[in-house]
N, C-alpha and C positions, 0 to 999 in steps of 0.2 A: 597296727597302731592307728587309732584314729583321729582326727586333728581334731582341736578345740574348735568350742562356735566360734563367729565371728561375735564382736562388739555389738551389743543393742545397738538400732538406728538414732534411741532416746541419749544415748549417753553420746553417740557421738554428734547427734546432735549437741550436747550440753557443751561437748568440748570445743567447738563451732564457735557459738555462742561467747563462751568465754575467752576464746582468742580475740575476736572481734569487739569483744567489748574492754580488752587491753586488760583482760585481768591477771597478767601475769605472762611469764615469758615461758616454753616451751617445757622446759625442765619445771615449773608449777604446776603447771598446769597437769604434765605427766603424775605429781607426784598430789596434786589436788584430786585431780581422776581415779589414782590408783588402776596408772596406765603405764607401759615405760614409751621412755619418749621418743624411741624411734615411732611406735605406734602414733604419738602426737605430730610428727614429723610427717609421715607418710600422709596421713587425713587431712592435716593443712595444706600441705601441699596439692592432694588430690583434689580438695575444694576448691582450691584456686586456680586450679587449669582445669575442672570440669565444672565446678560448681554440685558436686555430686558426695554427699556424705555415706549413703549407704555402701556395703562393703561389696567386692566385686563378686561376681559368678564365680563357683568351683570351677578351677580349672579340667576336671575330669578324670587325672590321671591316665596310668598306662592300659593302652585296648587289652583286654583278656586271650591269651593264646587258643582257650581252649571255648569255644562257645556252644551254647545251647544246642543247636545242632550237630557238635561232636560230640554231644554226649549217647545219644544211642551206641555209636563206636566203641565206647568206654563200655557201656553196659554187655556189651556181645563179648568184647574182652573177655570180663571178668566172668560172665554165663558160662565162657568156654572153659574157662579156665579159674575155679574161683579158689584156688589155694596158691595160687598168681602171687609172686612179690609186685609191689608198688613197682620195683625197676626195670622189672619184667614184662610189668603192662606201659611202661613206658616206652620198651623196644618194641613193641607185640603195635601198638597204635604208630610209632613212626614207620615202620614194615608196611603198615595198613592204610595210614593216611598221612604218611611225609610228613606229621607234627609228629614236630621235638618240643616235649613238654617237658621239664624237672618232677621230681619225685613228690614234693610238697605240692604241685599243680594236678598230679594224677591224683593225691589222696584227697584234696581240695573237691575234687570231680568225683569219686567217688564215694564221699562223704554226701556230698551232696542227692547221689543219685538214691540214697538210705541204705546204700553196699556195705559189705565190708570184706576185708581180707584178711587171712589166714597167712601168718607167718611158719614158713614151713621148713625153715633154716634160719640159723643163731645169728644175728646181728653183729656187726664185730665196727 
C-alpha cells in the first residue's frame, strides 16, 4: 500500500497565511482548506517552532532483508532447483546464507529476478 502525497507547499502555504491573518479558528480553516484539522494542528504548530511549512522527509521505512546482492543466491537456488516451492527456496537460502526470509520476500525476489516457479504439489 502506498501512502498519499504530502500537501502542496502552495496550500500549505495558504493555510499559513490565513491563520496568521486571523481568518478563522483551526476547525475553519480545516474545513475552508478542505483539510482535516489535525492536518491544520500539526502545520501551525510545526510553523511556529520551526518556522518551516514544507512537509518533512520520508521517513524511509523498514531496511530490506534480502538485498541486491543476495539475489545471485536466490538465482543459483532456483538454476538448481527450478520446480522448487517458494518455501523450499526459503530453507535452501537460510541452509546457504543464515537469511531467514518469508515466502512473500522469496517470491518478491524472484519476481524480480524475471524467475518463476513451478508449483509441484497442491496448496492446502
Amino acid at each position: 500500500m502506498q501512502m498519499p502525497a504530502p500537501y502542496s507547499s502552495d496550500l500549505r502555504q495558504r493555510v499559513i497565511d490565513a491563520y496568521k491573518g486571523k481568518e478563522g479558528s483551526f476547525r475553519q480553516l480545516a474545513d475552508r482548506f478542505k483539510v482535516s484539522l489535525s492536518f491544520v494542528q500539526r502545520l501551525i504548530n510545526r510553523y511556529q517552532n520551526t518556522g518551516l511549512v514544507a512537509p518533512k522527509p520520508h521517513g524511509g521505512g523498514a531496511a530490506a532483508k534480502l538485498t541486491v546482492e543476495d539475489l545471485p543466491i536466490v538465482q543459483q537456488l532456483v538454476n538448481e532447483q527450478p520446480d522448487a516451492l517458494l518455501s523450499e527456496l526459503c530453507d535452501r537460502l537460510l541452509e546457504r546464507s543464515a537469511l531467514r526470509i518469508s515466502v512473500p520476500t522469496m517470491h518478491r525476489a524472484v519476481h524480480r529476478l524475471g524467475l518463476t516457479t513451478k508449483k509441484n504439489a497442491i496448496c492446502q
